[in-house]
C-alpha positions as CSV (number, residue, x, y, z in Angstrom):
1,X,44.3,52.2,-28.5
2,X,45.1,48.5,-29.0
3,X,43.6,45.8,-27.3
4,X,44.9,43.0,-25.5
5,X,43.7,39.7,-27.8
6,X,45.0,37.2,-25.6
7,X,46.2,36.9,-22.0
8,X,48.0,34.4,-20.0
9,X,49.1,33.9,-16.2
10,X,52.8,32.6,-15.1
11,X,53.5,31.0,-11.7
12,X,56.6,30.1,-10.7
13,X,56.1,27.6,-7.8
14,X,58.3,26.2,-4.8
15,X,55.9,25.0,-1.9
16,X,52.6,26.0,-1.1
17,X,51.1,24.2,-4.1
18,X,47.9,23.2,-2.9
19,X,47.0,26.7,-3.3
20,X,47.2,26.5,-7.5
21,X,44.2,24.3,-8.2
22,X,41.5,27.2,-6.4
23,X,43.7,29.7,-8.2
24,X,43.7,27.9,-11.5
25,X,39.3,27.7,-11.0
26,X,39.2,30.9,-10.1
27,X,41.5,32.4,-12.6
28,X,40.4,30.2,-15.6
29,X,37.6,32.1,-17.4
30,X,39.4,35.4,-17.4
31,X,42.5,33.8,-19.0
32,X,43.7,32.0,-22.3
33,X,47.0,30.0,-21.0
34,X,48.0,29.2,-17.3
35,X,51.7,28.1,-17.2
36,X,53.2,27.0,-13.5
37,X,56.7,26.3,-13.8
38,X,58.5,23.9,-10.9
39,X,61.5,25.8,-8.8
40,X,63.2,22.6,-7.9
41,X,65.8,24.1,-5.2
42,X,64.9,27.0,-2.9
43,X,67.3,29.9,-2.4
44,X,68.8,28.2,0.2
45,X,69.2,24.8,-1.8
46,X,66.7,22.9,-0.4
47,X,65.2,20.2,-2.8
48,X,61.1,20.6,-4.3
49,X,58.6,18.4,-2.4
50,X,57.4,15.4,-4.3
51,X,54.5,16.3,-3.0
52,X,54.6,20.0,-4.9
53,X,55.6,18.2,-8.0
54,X,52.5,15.7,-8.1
55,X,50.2,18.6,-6.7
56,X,51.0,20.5,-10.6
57,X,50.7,17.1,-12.4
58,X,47.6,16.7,-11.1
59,X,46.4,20.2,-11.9
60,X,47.9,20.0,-15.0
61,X,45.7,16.3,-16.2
62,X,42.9,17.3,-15.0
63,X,43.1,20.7,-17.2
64,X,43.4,23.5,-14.9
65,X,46.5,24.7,-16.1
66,X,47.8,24.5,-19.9
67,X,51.8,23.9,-19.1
């Protein structure tokens, strides 16, 4: 049986991103790579939150996620 070397976590995110910087803590030690990638339109076309967008950037300097 083979075993896993390295691990990583995707999130695609819309709204609701004040949530990813306590998932990003919690998350952290148990994975190598955390990648959060923007939606910038809902499914029913509505534009990203500026507020969404700097919530990632922020995680994102202060090293919580990788990309």
């Amino acid at each position: 049986m083979s075993k896993i070397s390295k691990l990583g976590l995707g999130i695609v995110c819309f709204e609701g991103s004040e949530l990813i910087k306590s998932i990003a803590k919690e998350i952290r030690e148990h994975v190598d790579y955390i990648v959060v990638c923007l939606q910038n339109k809902s499914y029913h076309g509505e534009p990203i939150n500026q507020f969404d967008i700097d919530e990632i950037n922020m995680c994102k300097d202060a090293g919580l996620i990788d990309e």
